[in-house]
N, C-alpha and C positions, 0 to 999 in steps of 0.2 A: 615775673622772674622764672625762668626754666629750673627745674630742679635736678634735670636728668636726662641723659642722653634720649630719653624716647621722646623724651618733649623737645630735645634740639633738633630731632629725625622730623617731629610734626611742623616745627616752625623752619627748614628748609625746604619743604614741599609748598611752603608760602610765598618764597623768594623768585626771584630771577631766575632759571635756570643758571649753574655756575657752569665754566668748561677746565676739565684739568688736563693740565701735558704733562708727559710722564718722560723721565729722563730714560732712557736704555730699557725701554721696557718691557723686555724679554727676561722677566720676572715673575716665578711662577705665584709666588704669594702677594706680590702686586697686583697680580693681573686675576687672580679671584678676587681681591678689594675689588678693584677697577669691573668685577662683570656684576657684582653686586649692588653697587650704586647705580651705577647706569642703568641696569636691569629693573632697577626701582626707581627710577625717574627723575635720580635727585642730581645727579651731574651727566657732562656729557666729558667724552676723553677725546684727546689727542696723543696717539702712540707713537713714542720717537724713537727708532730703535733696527734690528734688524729683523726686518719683514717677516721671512723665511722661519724665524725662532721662534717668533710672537705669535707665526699660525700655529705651528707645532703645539706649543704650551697652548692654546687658545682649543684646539681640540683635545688635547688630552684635560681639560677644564671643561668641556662642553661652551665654551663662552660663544656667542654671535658677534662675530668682528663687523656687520654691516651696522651696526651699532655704534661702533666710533670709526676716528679716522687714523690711518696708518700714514708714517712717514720715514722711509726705510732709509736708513742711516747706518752703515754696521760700524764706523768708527765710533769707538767708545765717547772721546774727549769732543767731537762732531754735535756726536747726539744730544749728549748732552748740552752743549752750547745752543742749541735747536732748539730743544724743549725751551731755553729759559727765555731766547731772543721772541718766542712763539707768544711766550707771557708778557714780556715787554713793550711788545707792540701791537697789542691788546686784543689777539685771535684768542685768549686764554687766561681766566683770570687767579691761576696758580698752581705752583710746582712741583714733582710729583718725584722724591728718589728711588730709581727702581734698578737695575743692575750696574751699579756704577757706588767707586768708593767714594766715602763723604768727602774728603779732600777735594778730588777731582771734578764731582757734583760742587760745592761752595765754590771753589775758583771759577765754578761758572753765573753764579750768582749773583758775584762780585765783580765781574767783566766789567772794565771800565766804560766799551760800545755798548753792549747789548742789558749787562745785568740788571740786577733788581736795587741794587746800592741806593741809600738815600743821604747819605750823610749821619745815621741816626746809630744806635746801639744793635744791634742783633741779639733779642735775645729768642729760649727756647718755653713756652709755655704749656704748662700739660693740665689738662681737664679733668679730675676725677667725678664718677659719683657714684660714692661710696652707699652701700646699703642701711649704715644705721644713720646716714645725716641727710638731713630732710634739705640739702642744698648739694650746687656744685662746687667742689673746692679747689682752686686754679694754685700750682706750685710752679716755681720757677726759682734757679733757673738746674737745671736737672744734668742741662746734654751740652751747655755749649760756653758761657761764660764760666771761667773754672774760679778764680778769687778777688770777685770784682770790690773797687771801691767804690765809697759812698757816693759819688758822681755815675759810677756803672749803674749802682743800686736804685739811683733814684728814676734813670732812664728804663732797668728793666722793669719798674714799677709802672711805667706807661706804657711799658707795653704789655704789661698783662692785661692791665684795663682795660685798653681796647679789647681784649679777647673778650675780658668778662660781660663789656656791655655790648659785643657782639652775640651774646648768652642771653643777651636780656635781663643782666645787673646792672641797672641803672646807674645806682652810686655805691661802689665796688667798698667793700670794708678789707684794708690789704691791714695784715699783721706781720711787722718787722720781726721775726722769730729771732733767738738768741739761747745760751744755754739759761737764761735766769729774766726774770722781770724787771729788773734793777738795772743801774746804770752802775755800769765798774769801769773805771778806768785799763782795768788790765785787761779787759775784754772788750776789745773792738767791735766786734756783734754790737753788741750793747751800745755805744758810742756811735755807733751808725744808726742805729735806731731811733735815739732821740732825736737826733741831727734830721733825719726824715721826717719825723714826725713833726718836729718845729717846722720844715719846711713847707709841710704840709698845710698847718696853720696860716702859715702867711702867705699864701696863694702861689706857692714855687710849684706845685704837684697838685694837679688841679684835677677835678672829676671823682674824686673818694675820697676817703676815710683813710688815713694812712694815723697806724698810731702803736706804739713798741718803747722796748723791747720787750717781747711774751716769753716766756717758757712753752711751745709747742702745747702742752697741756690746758693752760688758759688762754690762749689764741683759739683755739676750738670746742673747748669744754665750757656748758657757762657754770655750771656746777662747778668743775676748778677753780674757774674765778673767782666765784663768791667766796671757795675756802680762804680764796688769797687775799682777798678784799680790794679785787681790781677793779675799779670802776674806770668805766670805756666806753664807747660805743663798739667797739671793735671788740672790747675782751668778752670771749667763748663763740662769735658771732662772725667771726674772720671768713671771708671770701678768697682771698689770695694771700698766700702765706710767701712771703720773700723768706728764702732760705740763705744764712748766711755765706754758702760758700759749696760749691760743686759737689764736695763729699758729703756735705749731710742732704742737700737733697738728691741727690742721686741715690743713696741708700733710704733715706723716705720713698721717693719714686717707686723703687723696688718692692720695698717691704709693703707698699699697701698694692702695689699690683700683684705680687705670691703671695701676702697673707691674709688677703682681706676680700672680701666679697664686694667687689670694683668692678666700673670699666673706665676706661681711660681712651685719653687721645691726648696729641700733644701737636704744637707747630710750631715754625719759625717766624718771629714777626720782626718790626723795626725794618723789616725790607718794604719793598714798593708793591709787592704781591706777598699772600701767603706761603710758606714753604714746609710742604711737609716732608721731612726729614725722619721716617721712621729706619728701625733698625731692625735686621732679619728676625732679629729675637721678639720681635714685637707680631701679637699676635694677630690674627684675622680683624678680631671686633675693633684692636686698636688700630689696625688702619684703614679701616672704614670707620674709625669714628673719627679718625685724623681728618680724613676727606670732610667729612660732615660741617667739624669745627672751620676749618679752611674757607668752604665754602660762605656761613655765615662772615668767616672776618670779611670776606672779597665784600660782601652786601654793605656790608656797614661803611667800606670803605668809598 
């Protein structure tokens, strides 16, 4: 089991080379991602974008374009349809948001001809690994499903797995979070948790440990646990925390990326290729750690 992003860095230098296309890639904080993965061996890119923009930022970054491959495109909605057709028909094995809004990037994803659609859930999975835990801890869903039901909940559960055992967690321990440990009726959290959790039992959610509802504190403390008197395979020992609903993980997301001694990455999975989907505000490490996780899912896939 990888513990942490430098052990995810050692085990993609073991893989396949992956190749990424990069949507409108006349992006300046993309394309230092994009010269630092390549520049160290572990991906190869495909730039879809306006030529002309890409040199410009490209020297003023010092980057070597003979390095990847250019595909000059200046229509925004173009380009991006390019980059994802490029991954669909399998010169590329996933997709890269680079100057182009999320909207316009996703409608191209989901292209009836060309995109990445599988019939399946789309959800968004983020990798942290945190300084004081001796694992990596996979949250979802953070960016893209906002109040999903126990039907969403049980799909975005498979699809974090795959991430995880793209990480090299074999059998993923996912804790169903909730504001309390207990089953309430007046709290749906709760009520969805058990509901997985029996699922899980009876072979509906297959590949892990699925077991709730935690109070956040005993899904990752085992010291909490014990105060609580939870006995689990999952309680304090959780790998992927299902978060009940867009606003508490989204403000989780946050708060241990500004107030904790993290790095993170995050993708879009449930598609037919990896998608990484990062946001301006997201820093250097995390989109080169984005790429990284990516690249593993492609392998496993």
């Amino acid at each position: 089991m990888n513990k942490n992003f430098n052990e995810l860095f050692t085990k993609v230098k073991c893989i396949n080379k992956k190749r990424v296309s990069v949507a409108v890639a006349q992006d300046e904080p993309v394309l230092e991602a994009i010269k630092e993965v390549v520049h160290e061996g572990l991906v190869e890119a495909i730039l879809v974008g306006n030529k002309e923009e890409i040199q410009d930022i490209a020297k003023k970054i010092d980057m070597n374009l003979e390095q990847v491959q250019i595909i000059n495109e200046k229509d925004v909605k173009k380009a991006t349809l390019k980059a994802v057709e490029i991954v669909s028909n399998g010169q590329a094995d996933m997709v890269m948001k680079g100057l182009v809004d999320t909207a316009t990037f996703l409608r191209s994803v989901l292209n009836k001809e060309v995109g990445l659609r599988t019939g399946k859930l789309m959800s968004h999975v983020s990798v942290f690994d945190v300084e004081k835990m001796n694992r990596l801890l996979l949250l979802t869903d953070a960016a893209f499903n906002t109040y999903p039901d126990v039907n969403a909940k049980k799909d975005m559960i498979e699809n974090a797995v795959q991430v995880a055992k793209s990480c090299g967690i074999d059998t993923p321990k996912v804790a169903v979070v909730a504001p309390v440990e207990v089953v309430n009726m007046d709290m749906q959290a709760t009520v969805d948790a058990a509901i997985l959790a029996k699922m899980n039992d009876r072979g509906q959610i297959k590949g892990c440990i699925v077991d709730g509802p935690f109070a956040l504190d005993n899904a990752i403390s085992v010291e909490a646990a014990h105060h609580k008197g939870i006995s689990s395979e999952v309680a304090g020992k959780a790998d992927i925390l299902l978060l009940p609903n867009i606003d508490v993980a989204n403000v989780m997301y946050k708060t241990l990326t500004y107030m904790s001694d993290s790095r993170n990455g995050g993708v879009l999975v449930g598609t037919a290729a990896p998608v990484i989907l990062t946001s301006r505000a997201d820093s250097f490490h995390t989109k080169v750690n984005s790429i990284i996780l990516a690249a593993l899912i492609a392998e496993a896939k």
